[in-house]
C-alpha positions as protocol buffer text, in pm:
chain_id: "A"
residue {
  index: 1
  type: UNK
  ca { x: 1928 y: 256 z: 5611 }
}
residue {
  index: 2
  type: UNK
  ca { x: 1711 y: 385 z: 5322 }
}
residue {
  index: 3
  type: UNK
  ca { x: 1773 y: 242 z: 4979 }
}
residue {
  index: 4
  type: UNK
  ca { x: 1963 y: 469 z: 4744 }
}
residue {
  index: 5
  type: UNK
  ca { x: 1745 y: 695 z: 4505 }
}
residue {
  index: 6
  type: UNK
  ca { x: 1778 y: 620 z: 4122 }
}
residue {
  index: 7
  type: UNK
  ca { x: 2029 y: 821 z: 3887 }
}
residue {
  index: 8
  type: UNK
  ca { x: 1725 y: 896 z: 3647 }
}
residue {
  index: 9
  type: UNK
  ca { x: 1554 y: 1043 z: 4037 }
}
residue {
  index: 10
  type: UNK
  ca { x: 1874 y: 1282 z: 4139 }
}
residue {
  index: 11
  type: UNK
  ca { x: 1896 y: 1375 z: 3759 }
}
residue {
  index: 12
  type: UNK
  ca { x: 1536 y: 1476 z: 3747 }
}
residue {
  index: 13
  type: UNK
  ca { x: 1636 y: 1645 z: 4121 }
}
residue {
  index: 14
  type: UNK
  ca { x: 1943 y: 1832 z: 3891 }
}
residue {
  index: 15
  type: UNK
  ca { x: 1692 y: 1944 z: 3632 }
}
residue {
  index: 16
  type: UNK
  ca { x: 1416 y: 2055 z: 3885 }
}
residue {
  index: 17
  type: UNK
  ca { x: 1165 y: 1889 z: 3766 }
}
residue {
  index: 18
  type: UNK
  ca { x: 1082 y: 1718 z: 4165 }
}
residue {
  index: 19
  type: UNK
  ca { x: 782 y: 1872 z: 4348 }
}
residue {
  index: 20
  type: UNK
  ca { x: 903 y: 2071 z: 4609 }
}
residue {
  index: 21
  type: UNK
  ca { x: 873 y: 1780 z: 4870 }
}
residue {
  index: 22
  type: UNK
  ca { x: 1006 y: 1535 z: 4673 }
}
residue {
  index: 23
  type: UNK
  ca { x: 1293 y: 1720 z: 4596 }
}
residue {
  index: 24
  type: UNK
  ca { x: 1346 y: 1834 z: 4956 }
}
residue {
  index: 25
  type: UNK
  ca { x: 1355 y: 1438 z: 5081 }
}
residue {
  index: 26
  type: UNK
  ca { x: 1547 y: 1357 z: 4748 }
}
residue {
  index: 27
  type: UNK
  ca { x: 1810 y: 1664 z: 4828 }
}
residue {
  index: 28
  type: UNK
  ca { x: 1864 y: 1549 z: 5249 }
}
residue {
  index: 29
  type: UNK
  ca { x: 1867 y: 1157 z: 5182 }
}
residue {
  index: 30
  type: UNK
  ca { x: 2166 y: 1283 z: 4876 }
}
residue {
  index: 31
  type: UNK
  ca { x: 2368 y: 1477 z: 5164 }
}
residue {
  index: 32
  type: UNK
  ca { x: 2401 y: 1221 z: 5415 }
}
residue {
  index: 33
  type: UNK
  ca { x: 2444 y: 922 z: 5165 }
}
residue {
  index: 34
  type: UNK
  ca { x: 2779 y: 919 z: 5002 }
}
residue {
  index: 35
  type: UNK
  ca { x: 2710 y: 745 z: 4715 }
}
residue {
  index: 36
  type: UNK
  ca { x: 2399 y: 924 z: 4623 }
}
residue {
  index: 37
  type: UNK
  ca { x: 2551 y: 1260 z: 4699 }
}
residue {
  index: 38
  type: UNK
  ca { x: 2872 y: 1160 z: 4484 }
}
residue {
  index: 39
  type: UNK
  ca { x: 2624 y: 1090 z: 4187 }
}
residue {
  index: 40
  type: UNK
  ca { x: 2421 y: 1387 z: 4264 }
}
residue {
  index: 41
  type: UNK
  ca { x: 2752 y: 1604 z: 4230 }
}
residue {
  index: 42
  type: UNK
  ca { x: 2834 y: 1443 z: 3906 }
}
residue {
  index: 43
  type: UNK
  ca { x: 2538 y: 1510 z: 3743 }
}
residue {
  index: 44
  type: UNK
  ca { x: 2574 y: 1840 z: 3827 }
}
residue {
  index: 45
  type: UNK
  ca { x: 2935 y: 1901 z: 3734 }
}
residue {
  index: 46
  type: UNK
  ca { x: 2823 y: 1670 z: 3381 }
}
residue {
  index: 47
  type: UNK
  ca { x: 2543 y: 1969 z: 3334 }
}
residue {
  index: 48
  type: UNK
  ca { x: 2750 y: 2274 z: 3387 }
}
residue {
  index: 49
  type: UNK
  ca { x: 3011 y: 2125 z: 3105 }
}
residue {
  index: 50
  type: UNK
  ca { x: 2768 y: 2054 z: 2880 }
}
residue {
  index: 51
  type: UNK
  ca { x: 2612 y: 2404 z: 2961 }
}
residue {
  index: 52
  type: UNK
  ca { x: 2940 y: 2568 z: 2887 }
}
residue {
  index: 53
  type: UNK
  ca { x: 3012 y: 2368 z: 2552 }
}
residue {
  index: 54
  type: UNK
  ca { x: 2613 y: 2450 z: 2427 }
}
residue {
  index: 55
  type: UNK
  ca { x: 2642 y: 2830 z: 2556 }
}
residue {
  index: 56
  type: UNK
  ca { x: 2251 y: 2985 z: 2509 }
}
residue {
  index: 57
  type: UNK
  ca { x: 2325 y: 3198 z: 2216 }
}
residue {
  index: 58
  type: UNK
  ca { x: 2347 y: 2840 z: 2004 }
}
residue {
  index: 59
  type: UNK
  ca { x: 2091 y: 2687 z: 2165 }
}
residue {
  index: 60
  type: UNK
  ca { x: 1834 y: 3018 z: 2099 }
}
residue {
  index: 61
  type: UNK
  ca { x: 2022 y: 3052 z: 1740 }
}
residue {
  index: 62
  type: UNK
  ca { x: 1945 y: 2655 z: 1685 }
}
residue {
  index: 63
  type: UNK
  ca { x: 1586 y: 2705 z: 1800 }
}
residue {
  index: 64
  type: UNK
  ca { x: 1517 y: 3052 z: 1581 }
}
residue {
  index: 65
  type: UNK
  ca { x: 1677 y: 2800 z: 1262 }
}
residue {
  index: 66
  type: UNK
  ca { x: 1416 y: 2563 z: 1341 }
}
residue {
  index: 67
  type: UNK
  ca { x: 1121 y: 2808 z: 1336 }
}
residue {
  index: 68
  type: UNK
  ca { x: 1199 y: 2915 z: 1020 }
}
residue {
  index: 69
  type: UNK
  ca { x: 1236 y: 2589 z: 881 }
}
residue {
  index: 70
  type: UNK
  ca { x: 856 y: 2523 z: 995 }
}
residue {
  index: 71
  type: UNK
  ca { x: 738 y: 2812 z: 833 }
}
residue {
  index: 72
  type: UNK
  ca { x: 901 y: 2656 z: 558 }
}
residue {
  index: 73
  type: UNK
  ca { x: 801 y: 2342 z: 512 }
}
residue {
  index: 74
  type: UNK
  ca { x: 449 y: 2428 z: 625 }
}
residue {
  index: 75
  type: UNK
  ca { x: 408 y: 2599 z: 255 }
}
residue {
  index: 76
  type: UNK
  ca { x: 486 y: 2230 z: 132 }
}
residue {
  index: 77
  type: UNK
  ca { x: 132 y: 2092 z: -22 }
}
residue {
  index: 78
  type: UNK
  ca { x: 191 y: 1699 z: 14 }
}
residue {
  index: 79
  type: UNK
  ca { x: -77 y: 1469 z: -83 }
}
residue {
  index: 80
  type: UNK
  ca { x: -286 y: 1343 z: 182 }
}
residue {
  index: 81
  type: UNK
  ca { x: -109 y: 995 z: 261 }
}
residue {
  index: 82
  type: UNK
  ca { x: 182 y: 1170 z: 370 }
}
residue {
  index: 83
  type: UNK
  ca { x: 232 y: 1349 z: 661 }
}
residue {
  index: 84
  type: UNK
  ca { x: 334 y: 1668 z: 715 }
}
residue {
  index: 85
  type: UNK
  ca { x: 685 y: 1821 z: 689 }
}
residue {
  index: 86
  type: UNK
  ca { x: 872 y: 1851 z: 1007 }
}
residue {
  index: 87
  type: UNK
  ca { x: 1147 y: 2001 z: 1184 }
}
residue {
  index: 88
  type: UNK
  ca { x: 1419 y: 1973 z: 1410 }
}
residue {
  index: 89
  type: UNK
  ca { x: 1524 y: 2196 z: 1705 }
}
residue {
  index: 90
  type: UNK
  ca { x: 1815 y: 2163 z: 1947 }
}
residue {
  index: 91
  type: UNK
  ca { x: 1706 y: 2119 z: 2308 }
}
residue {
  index: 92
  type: UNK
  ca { x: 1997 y: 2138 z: 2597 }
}
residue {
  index: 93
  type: UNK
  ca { x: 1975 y: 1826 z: 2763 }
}
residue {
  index: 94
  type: UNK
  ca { x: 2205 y: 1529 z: 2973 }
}
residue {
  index: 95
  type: UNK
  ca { x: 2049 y: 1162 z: 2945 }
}
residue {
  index: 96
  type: UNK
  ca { x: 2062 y: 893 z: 3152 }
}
residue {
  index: 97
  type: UNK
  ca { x: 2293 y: 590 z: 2970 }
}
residue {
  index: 98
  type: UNK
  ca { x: 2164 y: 238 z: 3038 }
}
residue {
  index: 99
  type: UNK
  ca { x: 2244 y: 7 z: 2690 }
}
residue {
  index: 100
  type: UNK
  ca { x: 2477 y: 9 z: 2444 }
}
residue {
  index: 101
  type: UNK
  ca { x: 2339 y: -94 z: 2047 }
}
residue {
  index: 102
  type: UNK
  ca { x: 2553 y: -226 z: 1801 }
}
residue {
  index: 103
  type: UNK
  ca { x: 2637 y: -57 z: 1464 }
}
residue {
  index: 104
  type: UNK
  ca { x: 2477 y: -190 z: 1157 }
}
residue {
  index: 105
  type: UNK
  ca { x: 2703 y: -280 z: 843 }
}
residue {
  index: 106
  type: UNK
  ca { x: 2585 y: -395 z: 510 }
}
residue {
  index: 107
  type: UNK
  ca { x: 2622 y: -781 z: 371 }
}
residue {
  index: 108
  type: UNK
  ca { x: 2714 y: -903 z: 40 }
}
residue {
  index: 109
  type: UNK
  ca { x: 2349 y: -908 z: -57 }
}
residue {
  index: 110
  type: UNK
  ca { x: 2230 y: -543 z: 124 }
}
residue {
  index: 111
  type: UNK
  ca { x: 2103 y: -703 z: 467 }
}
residue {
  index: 112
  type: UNK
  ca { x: 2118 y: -510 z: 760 }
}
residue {
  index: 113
  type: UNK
  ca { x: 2373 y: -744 z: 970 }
}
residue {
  index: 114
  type: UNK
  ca { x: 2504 y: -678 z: 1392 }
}
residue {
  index: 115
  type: UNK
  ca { x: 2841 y: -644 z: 1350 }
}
residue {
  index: 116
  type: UNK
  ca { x: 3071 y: -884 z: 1616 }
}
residue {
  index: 117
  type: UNK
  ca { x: 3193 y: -712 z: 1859 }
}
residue {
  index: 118
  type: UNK
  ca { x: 3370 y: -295 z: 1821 }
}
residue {
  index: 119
  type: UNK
  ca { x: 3171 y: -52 z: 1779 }
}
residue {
  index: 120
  type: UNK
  ca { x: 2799 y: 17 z: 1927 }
}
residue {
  index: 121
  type: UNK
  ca { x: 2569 y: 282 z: 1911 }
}
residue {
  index: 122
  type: UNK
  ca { x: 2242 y: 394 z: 2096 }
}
residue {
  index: 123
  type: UNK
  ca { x: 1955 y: 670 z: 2023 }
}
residue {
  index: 124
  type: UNK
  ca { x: 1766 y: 770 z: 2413 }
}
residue {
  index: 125
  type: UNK
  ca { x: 1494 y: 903 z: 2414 }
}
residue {
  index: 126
  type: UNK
  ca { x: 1364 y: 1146 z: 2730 }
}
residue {
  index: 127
  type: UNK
  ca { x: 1238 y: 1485 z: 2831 }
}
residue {
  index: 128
  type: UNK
  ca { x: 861 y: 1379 z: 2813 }
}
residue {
  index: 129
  type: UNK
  ca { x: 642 y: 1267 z: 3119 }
}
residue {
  index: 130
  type: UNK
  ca { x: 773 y: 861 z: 3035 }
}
residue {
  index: 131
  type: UNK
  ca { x: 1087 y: 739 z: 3180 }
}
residue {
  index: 132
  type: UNK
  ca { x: 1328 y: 758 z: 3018 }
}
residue {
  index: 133
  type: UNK
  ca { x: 1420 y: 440 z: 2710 }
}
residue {
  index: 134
  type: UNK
  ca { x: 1636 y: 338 z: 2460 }
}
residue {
  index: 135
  type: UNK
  ca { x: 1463 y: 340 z: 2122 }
}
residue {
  index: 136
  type: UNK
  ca { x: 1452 y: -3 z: 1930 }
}
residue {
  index: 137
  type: UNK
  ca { x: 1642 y: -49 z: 1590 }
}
residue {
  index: 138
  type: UNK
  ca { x: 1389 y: -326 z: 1450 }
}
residue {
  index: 139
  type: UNK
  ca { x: 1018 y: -132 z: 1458 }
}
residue {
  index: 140
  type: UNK
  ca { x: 954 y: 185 z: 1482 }
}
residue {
  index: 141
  type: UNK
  ca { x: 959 y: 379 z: 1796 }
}
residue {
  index: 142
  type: UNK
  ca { x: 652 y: 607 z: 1891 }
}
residue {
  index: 143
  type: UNK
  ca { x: 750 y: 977 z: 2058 }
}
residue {
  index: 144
  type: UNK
  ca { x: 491 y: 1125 z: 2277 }
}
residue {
  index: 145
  type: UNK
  ca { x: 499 y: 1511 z: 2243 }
}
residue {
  index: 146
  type: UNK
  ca { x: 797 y: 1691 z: 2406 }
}
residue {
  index: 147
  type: UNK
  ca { x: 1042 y: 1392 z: 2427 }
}
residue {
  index: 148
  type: UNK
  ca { x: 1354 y: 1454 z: 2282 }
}
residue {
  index: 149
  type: UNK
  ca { x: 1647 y: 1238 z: 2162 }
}
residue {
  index: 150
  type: UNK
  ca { x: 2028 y: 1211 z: 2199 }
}
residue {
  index: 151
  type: UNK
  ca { x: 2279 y: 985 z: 2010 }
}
residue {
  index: 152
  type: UNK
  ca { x: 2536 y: 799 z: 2181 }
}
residue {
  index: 153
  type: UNK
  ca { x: 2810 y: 553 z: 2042 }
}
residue {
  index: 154
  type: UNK
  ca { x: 3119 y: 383 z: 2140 }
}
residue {
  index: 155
  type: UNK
  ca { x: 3453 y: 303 z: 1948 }
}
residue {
  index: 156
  type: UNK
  ca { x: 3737 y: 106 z: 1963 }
}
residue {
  index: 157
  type: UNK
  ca { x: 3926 y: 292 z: 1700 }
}
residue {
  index: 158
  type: UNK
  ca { x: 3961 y: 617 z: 1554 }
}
residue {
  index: 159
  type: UNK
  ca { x: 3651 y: 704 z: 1374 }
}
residue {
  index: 160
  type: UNK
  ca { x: 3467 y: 979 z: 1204 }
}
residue {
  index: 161
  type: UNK
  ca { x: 3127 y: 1043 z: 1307 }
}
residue {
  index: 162
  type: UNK
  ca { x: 2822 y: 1215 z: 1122 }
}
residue {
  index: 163
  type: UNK
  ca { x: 2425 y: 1220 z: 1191 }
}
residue {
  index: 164
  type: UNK
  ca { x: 2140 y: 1346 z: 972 }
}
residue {
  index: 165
  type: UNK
  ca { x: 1764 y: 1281 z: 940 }
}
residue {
  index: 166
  type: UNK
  ca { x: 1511 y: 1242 z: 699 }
}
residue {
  index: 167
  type: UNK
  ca { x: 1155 y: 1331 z: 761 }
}
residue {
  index: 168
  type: UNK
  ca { x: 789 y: 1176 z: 555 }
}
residue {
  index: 169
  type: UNK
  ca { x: 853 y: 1408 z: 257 }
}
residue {
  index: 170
  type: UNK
  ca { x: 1212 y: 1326 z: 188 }
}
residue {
  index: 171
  type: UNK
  ca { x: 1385 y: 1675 z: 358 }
}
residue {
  index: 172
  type: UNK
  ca { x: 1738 y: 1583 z: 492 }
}
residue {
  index: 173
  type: UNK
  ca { x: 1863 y: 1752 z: 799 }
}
residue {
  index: 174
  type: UNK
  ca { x: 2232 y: 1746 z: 928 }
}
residue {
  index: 175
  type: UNK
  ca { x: 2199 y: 1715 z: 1272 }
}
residue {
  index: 176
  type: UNK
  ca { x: 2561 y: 1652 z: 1403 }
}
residue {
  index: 177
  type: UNK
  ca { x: 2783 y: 1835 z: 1260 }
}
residue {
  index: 178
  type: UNK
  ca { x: 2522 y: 2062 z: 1021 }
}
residue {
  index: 179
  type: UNK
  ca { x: 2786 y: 2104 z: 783 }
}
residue {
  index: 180
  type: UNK
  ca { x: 3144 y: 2036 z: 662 }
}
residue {
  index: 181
  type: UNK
  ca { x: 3281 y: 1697 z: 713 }
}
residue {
  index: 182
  type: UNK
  ca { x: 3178 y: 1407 z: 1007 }
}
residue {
  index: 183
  type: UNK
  ca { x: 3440 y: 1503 z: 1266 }
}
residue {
  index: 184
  type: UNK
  ca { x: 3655 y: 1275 z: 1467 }
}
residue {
  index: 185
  type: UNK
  ca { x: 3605 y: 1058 z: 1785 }
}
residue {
  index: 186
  type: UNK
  ca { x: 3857 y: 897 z: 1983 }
}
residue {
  index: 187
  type: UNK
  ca { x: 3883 y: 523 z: 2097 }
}
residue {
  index: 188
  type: UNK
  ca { x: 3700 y: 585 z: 2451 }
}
residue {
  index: 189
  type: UNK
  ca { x: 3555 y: 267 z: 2677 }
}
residue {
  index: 190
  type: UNK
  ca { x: 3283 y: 481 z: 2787 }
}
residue {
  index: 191
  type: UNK
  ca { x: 2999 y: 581 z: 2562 }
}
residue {
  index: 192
  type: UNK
  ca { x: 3014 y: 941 z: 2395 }
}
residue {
  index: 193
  type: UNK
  ca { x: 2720 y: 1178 z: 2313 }
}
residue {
  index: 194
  type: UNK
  ca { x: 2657 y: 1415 z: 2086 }
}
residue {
  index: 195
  type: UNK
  ca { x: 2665 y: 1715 z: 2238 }
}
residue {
  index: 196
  type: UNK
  ca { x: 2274 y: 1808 z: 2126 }
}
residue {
  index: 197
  type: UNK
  ca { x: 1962 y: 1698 z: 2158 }
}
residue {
  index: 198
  type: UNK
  ca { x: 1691 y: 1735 z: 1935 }
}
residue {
  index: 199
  type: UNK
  ca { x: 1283 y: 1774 z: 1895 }
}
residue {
  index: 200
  type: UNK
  ca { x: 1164 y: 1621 z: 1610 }
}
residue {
  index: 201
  type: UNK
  ca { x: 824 y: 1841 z: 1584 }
}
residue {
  index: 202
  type: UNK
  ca { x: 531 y: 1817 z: 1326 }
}
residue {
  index: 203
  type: UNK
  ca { x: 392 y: 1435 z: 1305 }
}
residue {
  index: 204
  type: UNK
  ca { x: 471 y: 1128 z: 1119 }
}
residue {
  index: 205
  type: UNK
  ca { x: 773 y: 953 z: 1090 }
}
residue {
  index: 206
  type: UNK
  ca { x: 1121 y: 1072 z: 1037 }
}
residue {
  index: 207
  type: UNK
  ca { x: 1472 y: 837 z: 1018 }
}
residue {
  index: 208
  type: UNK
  ca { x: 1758 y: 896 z: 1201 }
}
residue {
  index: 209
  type: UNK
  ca { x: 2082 y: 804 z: 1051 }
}
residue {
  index: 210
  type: UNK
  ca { x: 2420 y: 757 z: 1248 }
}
residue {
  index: 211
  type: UNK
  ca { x: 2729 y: 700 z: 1015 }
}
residue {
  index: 212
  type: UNK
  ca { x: 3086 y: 577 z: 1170 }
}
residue {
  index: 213
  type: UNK
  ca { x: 3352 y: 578 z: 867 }
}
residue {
  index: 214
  type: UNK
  ca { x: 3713 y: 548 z: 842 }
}
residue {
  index: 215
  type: UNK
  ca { x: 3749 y: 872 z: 647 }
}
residue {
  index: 216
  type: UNK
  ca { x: 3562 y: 1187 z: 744 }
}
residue {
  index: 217
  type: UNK
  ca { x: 3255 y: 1219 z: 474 }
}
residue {
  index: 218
  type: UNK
  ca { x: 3121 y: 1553 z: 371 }
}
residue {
  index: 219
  type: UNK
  ca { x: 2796 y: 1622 z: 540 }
}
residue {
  index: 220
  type: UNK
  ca { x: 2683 y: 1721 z: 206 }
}
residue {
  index: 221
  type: UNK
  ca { x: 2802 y: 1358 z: 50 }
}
residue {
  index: 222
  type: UNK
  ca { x: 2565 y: 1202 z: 323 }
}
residue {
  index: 223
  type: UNK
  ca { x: 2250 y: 1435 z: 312 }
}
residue {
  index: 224
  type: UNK
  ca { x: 2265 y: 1322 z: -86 }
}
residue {
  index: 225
  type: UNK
  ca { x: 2283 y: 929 z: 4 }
}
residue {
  index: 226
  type: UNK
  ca { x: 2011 y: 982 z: 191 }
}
residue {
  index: 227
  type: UNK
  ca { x: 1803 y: 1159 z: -55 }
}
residue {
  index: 228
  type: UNK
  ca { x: 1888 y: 846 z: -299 }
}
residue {
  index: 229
  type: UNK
  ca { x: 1751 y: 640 z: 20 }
}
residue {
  index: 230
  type: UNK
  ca { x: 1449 y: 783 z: -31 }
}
residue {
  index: 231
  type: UNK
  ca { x: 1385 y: 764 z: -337 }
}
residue {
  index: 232
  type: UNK
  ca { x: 1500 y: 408 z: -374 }
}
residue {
  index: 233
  type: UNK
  ca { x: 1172 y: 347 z: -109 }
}
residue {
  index: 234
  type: UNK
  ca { x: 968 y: 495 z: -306 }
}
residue {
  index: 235
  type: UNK
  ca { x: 946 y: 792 z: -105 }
}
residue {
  index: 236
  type: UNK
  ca { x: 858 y: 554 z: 184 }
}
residue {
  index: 237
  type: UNK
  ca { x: 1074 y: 633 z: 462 }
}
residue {
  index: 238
  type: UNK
  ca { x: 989 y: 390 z: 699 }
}
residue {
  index: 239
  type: UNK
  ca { x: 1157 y: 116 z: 440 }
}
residue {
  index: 240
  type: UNK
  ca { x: 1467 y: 335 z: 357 }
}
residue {
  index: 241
  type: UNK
  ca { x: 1760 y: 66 z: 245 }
}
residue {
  index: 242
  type: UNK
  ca { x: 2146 y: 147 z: 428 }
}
residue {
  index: 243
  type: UNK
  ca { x: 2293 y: 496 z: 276 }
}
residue {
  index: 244
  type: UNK
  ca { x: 2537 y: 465 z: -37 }
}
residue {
  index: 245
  type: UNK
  ca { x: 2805 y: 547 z: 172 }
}
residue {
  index: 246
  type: UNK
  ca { x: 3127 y: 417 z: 313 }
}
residue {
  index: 247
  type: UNK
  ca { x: 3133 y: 319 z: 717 }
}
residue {
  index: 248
  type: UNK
  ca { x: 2910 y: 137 z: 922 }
}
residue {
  index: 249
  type: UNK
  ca { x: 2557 y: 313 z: 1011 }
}
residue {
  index: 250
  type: UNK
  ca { x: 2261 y: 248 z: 1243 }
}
residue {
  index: 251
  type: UNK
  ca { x: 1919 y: 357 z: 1149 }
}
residue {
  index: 252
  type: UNK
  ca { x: 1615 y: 438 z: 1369 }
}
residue {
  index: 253
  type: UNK
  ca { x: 1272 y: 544 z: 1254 }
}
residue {
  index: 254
  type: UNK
  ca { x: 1083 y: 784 z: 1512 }
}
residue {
  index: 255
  type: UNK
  ca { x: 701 y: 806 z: 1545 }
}
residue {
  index: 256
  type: UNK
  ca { x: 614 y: 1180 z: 1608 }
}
residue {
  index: 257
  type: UNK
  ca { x: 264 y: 1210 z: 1754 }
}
């Protein structure tokens, strides 16, 4: 009996990204092995749900948002230590889950402390020519071009969820929701995604921010505490301190090449 083929294999199988013989062994050992074919279908059913909840007109309305955004920034003259503005653009894509990270909470003194037990939360990165890995929350984490990322958390409570971003010259992006207040997740044992992924394009570093909170806070009310972030480094955002907000929050900081 052949060994069974790896979720990230019948997910790259899904997406079509196989060669042509590859896929065709991939495809016949997945019909006459049960449990291979059983993931193979839920991939598939996981892809036409997310499909239908991203429909195309967002996706090409999310990527047309991010163009002009580009053209944007790209008037932007920044001296030459910093790097240049950058952008984000919604990519539809399903990631493979492997580990769990837990939230981030602030001490007494400021210090970024693991909280004990409850609530955990995870940034994947994937879509590139790498396998596929779970970006680290204590150095930065280099992209190679075309990756995107997806955020993923777990709660044991009813929470309020919202993400945003800031790139090298201190711009602020809402990524989930883009505006209005951090919406609500339900207590759920398995982990929940966003339903996006993003491209962070241009080069340099950008921070990704993932706030859990009691009480739904105004995208608006985040985007700010991040822009005091910022400016609190020194405009240095690879040593922002925790947002001036209420909740618990991980931070990432993402290499772009």
């Amino acid at each position: 009996m052949s060994a069974h083929e790896s979720e990230w294999t019948l997910r790259r199988l899904s997406a079509g990204e196989l060669a042509a013989a590859e896929a065709a062994r991939v495809r016949a050992h997945a019909a006459t092995c049960a449990a291979c074919g059983a993931t193979l279908r839920g991939i598939e059913k996981d892809q036409a749900l997310f499909e239908a909840e991203v429909p195309f007109e967002r996706f090409e309305a999310g990527v047309e948002r991010a163009v002009q955004r580009q053209r944007r920034s790209e008037s932007f003259r920044v001296p030459p230590r910093r790097w240049v503005a950058t952008t984000v653009a919604m990519a539809a894509s399903v990631l493979v889950v492997f580990l769990a990270r837990p939230l981030l909470s602030p001490s007494m003194h400021g210090r970024l402390n693991r909280l004990k037990g409850g609530a955990v939360a995870e940034l994947r990165i994937g879509g590139g020519l790498d396998p596929q890995r779970e970006a680290r929350i204590d150095a930065p984490e280099a992209l190679a071009r075309g990756e995107r990322v997806m955020l993923g958390f777990r709660v044991e409570q009813l929470r309020y969820v919202a993400a945003v971003s800031v790139d090298a010259i201190g711009e602020v992006t809402p990524l989930h929701p883009e505006s209005g207040q951090g919406l609500p997740v339900r207590p759920d044992p398995y982990m929940l995604w966003l339903p996006q992924s993003w491209e962070l394009t241009g080069s340099g570093a950008e921070r990704v921010v993932l706030v859990l909170s009691d009480e739904p806070l105004s995208v608006e009310s985040v985007m700010d505490a991040a822009r005091r972030a910022f400016q609190a480094a020194d405009g240095d955002v690879e040593h922002m301190p925790l947002l001036d907000v209420p909740g618990e929050q991980t931070h990432w900081v993402l290499l772009k090449p």
